[in-house]
BALOBA-1460 file (C-alpha; in Angstrom, 3 decimals):
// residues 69
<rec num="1" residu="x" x="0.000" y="0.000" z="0.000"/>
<rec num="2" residu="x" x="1.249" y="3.394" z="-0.783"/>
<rec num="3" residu="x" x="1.549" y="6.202" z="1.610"/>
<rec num="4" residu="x" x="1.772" y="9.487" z="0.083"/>
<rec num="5" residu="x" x="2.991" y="10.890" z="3.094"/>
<rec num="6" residu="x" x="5.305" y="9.225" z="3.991"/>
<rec num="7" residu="x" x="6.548" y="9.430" z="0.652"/>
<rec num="8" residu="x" x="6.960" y="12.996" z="0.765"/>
<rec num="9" residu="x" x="8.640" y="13.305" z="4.202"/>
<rec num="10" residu="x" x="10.979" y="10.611" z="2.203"/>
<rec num="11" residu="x" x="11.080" y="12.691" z="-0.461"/>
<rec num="12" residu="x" x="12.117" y="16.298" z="1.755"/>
<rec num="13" residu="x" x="14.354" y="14.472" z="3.790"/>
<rec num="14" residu="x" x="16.507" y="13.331" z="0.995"/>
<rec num="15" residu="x" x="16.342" y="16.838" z="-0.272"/>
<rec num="16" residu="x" x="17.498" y="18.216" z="3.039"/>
<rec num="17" residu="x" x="20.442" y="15.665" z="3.168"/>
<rec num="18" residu="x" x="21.566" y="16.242" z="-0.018"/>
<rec num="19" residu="x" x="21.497" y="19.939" z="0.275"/>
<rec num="20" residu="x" x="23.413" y="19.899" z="3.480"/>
<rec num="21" residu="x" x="26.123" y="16.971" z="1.737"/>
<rec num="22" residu="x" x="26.880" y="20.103" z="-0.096"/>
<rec num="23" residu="x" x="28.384" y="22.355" z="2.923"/>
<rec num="24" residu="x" x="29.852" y="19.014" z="4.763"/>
<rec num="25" residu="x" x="30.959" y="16.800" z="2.451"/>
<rec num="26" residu="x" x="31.327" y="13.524" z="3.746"/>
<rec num="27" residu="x" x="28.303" y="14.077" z="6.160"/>
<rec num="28" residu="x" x="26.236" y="11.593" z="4.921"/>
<rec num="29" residu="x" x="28.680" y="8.378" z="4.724"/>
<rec num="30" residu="x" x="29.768" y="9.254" z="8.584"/>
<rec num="31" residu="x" x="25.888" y="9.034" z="9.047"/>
<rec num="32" residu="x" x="25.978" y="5.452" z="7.300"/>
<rec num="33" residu="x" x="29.171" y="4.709" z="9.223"/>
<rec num="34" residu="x" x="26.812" y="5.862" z="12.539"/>
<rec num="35" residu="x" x="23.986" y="3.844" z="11.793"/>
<rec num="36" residu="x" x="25.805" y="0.539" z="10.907"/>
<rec num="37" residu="x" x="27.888" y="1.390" z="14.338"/>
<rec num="38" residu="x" x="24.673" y="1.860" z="16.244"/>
<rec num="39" residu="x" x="23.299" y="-1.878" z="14.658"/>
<rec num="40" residu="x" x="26.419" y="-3.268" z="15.717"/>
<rec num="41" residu="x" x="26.424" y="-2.265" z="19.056"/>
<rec num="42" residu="x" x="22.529" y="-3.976" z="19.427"/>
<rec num="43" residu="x" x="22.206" y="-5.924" z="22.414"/>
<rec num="44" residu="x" x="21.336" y="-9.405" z="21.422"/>
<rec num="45" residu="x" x="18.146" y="-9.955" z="23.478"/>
<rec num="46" residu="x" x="16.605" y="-6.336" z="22.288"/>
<rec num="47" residu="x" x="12.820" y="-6.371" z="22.257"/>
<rec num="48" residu="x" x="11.401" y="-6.866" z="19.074"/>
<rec num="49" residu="x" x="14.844" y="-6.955" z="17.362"/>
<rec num="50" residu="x" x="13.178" y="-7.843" z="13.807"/>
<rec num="51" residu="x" x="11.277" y="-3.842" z="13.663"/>
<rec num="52" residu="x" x="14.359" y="-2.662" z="15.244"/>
<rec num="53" residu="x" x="16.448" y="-4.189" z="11.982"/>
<rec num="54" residu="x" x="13.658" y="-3.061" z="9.693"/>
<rec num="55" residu="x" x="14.563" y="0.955" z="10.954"/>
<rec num="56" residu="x" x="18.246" y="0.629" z="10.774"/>
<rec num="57" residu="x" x="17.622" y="-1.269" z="6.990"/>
<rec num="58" residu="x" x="15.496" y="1.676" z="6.213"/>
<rec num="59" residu="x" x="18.121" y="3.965" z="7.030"/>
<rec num="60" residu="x" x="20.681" y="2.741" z="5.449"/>
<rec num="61" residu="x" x="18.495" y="2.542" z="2.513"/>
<rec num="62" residu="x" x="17.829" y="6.725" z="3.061"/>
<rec num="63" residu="x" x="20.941" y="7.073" z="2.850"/>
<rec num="64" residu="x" x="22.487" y="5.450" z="0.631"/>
<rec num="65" residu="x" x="19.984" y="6.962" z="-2.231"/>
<rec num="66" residu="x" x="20.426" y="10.584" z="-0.717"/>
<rec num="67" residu="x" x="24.603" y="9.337" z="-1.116"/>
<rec num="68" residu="x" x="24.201" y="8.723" z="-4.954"/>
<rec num="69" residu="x" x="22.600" y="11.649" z="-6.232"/>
């Protein structure tokens, strides 16, 4: 099912990422660097680890699109 808002926060956030890559460069892959760091550090008996994986996938995912444009 698609959600058009969520889309468009998607779709500003990106923006706003990419627009700040421009002033720090190198912002955005120390934010990729954070968020694998932050998975890492999970403790293994985390409530509801699987949603918690979903987030930090989603992230990533962010990311790595706002990264490549």
């Amino acid at each position: 099912m698609k959600n058009a808002k969520a889309d468009a926060a998607l779709y500003i956030l990106t923006g706003l990422l990419q627009r700040l890559e421009t002033e720090r460069p190198g912002m955005i892959q120390d934010m990729i660097e954070g968020v694998e760091g932050d998975r890492a550090s999970l403790s293994e008996n985390i409530e509801d680890r699987a949603h918690v994986e979903k987030i930090f996938d989603e992230a990533i995912e962010l990311l790595t699109r706002a990264n490549s444009a």
